[in-house]
C-alpha positions as CSV (number, residue, x, y, z in Angstrom):
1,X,0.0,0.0,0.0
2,X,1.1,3.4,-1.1
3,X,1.8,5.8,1.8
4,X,0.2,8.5,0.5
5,X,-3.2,6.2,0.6
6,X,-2.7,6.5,4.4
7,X,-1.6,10.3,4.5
8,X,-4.3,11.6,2.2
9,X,-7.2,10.7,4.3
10,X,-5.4,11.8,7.6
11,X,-5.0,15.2,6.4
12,X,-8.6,15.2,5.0
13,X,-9.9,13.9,8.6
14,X,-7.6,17.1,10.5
15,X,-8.2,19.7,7.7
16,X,-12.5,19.0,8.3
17,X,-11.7,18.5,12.6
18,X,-10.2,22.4,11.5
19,X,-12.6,23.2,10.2
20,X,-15.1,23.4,13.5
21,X,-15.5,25.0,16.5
22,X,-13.6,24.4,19.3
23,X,-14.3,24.4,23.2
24,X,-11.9,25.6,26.3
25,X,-14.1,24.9,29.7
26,X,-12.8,25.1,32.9
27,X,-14.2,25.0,36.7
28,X,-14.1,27.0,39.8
29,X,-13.4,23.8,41.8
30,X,-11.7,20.7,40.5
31,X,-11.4,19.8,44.2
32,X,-14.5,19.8,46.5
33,X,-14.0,18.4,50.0
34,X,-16.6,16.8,52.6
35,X,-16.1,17.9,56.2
36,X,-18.9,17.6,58.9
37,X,-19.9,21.4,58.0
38,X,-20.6,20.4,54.1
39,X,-23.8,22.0,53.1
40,X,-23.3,21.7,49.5
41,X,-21.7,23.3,47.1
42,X,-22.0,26.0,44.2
43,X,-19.4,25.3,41.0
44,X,-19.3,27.5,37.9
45,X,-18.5,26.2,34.5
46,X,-17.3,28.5,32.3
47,X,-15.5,28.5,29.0
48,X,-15.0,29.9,25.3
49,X,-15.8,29.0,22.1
50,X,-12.8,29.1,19.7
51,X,-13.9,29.2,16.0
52,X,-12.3,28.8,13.2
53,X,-10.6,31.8,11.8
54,X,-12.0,33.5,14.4
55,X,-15.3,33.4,12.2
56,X,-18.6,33.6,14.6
57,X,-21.6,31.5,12.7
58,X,-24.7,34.4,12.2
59,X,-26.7,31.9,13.6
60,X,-25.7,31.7,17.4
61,X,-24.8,28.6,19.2
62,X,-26.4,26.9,22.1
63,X,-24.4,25.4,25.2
64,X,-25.3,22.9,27.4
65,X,-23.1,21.5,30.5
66,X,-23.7,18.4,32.6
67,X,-22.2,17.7,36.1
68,X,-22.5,13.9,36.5
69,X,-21.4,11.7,39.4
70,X,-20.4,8.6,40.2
71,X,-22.9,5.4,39.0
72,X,-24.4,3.2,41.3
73,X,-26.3,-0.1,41.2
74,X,-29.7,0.4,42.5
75,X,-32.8,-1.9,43.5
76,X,-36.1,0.4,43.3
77,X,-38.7,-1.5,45.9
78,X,-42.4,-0.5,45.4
79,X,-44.7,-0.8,48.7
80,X,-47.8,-1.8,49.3
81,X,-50.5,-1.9,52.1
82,X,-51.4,-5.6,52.7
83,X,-53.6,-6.1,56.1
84,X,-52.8,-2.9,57.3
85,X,-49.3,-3.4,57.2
86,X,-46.9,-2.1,54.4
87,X,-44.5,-4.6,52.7
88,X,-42.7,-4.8,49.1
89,X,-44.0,-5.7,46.4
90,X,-42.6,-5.2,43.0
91,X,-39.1,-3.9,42.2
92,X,-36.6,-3.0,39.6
93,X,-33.1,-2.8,39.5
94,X,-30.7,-0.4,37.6
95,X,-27.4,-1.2,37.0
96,X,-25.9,2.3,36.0
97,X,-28.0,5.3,37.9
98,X,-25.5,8.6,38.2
99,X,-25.3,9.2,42.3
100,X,-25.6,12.9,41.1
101,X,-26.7,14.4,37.7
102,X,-27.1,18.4,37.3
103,X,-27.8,19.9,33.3
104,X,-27.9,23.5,32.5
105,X,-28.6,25.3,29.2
106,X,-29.1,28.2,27.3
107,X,-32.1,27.1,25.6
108,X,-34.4,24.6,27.0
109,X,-33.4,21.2,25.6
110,X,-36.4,20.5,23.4
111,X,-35.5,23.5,21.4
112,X,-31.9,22.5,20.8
113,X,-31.5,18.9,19.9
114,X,-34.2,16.4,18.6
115,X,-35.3,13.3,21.0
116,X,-32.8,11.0,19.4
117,X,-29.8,13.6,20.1
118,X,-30.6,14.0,23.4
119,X,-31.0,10.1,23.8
120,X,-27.4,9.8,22.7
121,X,-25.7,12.6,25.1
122,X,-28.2,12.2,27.6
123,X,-29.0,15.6,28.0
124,X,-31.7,15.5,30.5
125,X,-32.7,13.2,33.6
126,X,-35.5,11.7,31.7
127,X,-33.0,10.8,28.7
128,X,-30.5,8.8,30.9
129,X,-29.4,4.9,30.4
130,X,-30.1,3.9,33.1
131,X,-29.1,0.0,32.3
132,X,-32.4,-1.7,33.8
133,X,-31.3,-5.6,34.6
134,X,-34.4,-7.0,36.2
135,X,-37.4,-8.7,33.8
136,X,-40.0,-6.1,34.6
137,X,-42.2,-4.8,31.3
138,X,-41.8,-1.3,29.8
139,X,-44.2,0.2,31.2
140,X,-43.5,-1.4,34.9
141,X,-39.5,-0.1,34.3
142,X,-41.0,3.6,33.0
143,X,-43.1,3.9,36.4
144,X,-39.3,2.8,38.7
145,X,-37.2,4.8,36.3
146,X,-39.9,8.1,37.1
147,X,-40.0,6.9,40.6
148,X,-36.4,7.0,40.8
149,X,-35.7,10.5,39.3
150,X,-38.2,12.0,41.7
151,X,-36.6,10.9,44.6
152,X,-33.7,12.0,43.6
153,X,-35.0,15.5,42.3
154,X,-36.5,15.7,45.9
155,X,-32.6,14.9,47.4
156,X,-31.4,17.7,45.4
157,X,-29.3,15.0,43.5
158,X,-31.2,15.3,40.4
159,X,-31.3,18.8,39.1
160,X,-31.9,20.9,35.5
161,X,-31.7,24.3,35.0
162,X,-32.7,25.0,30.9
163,X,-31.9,28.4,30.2
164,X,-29.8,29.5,32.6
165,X,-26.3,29.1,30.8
166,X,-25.1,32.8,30.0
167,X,-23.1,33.3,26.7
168,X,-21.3,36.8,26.1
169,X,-20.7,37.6,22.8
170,X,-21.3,34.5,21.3
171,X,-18.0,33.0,23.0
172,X,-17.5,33.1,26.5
173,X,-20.0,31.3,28.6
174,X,-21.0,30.6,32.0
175,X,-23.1,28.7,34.0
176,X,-24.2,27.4,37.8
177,X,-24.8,24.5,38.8
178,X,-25.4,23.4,42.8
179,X,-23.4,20.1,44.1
180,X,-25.9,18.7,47.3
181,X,-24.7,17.8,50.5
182,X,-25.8,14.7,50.1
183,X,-23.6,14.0,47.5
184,X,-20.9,10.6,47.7
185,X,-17.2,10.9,47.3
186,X,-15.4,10.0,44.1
187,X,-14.8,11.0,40.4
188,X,-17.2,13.8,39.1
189,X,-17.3,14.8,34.8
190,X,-18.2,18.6,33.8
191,X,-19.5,18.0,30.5
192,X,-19.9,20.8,28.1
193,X,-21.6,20.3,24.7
194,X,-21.6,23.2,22.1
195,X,-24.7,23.0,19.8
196,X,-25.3,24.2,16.4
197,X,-28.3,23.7,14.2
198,X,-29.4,21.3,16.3
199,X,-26.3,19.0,16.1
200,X,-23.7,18.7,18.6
201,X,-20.1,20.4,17.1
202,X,-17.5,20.1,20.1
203,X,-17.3,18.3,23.5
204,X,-15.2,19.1,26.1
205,X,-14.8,16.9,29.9
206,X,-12.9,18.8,33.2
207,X,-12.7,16.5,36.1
208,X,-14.2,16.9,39.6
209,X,-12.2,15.2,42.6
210,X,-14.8,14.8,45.8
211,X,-13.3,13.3,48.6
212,X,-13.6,13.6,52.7
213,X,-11.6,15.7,54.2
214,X,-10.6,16.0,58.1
215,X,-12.4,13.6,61.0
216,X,-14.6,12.0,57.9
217,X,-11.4,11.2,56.0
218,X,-9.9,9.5,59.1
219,X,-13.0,7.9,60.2
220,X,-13.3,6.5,56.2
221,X,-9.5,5.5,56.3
222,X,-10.2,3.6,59.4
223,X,-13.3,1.9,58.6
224,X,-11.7,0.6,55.3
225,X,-8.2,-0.6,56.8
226,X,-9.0,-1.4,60.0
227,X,-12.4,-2.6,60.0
228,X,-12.6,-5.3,63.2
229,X,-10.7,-2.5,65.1
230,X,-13.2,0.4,63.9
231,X,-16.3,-2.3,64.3
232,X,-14.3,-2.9,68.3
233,X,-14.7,1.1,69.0
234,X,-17.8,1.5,67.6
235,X,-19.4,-1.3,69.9
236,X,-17.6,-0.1,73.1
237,X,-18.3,3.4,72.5
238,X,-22.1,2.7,71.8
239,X,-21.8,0.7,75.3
240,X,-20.1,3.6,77.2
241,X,-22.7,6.0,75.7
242,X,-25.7,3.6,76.7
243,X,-24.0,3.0,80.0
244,X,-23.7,6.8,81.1
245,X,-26.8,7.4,79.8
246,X,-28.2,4.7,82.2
247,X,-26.6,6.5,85.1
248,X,-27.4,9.9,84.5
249,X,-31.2,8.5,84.4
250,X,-31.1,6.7,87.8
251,X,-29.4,9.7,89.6
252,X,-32.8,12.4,88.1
């Protein structure tokens, strides 16, 4: 094989990757720490748009940034009142739920990007892959899977805010999104998408560290490494507490 067969179509595919836009995000914090005190957290995404030639489309772009957390495998458990008394009934279990999922934009989503679009970047909580793994029907999974964003969205670890990304001139942008204080520790993505004519043009990914920090990171630390020891303490403090207690009782 000739080598200009192999050159020819690499310098088509970096002449056309040229030719579009280009994004440069950042965030305010790449580190967020959990101490006892942690009532959540507010980061900022922010960025530029680099075009080509400097060359600003006359149509303007839309942005769109997502702040997803570590996934989980969940069991969604559906109760029911039998004799008075409630016990579960059906369930469902997802293999890949985010722990923590925010979305901003500057356009609500439906007027950006089609259905299938949004499907594909899951931009939205009610676009997300979850990964169901149990046998339930459609429709069964769609009621767990609504279920399960709603408590979340009432946990503050679901959240969307269309319309609320600010872009200056159409090249810098900014946007909010709230981390809850009930969030977990581990590795966090800052997504940021950069629409145009309803087609998604550049991506960009910034990492989030969020870890425990002070008596939580110790008391972590211990309960991982030294977990007969930290199980040992934990009894004999819950006996000393129960124990004082007991006498402070008999001498009121």
């Amino acid at each position: 094989m000739r080598i200009s067969h192999l050159i020819l179509p690499a310098l088509a595919l970096l002449l056309s990757a040229a030719d579009e836009p280009q994004l440069v995000p950042d965030v305010s914090q790449r580190e967020v720490e959990i101490q006892y005190s942690f009532t959540g957290a507010d980061l900022l995404l922010f960025g530029a748009i680099v075009y080509p030639d400097g060359r600003r489309p006359d149509k303007p772009a839309d942005i769109v940034v997502v702040l997803k957390g570590p996934e989980q495998s969940i069991t969604m458990r559906e109760k029911q009142k039998v004799a008075g008394i409630w016990v579960n009934a059906d369930r469902a279990r997802f293999r890949s739920a985010p722990s923590f999922y925010a979305m901003a934009s500057s356009r609500p989503i439906a007027q950006i990007v089609d259905e299938r679009t949004a499907a594909i970047y899951e931009l939205g909580v009610d676009k997300l892959q979850l990964s169901p793994s149990s046998l339930n029907d459609s429709a069964e999974l769609d009621r767990f899977q609504a279920g399960l964003v709603d408590l979340r969205q009432r946990n503050g670890l679901f959240v969307e805010r269309p319309g609320t990304v600010e872009i200056s001139d159409g090249v810098l942008y900014r946007a909010r999104l709230p981390l809850s204080a009930r969030v977990i520790v581990g590795d966090y993505t800052a997504e940021t998408f950069l629409v145009q004519d309803g087609r998604v043009v550049a991506a960009a990914v910034r990492d989030i560290h969020v870890r425990k920090s002070g008596f939580e990171q110790f008391m972590a630390v211990a309960a991982e490494r030294w977990s007969f020891l930290y199980g040992l303490t934990a009894i004999a403090l819950a006996v000393g507490m129960g124990w004082a207690a007991g006498a402070v009782a008999r001498r009121i």
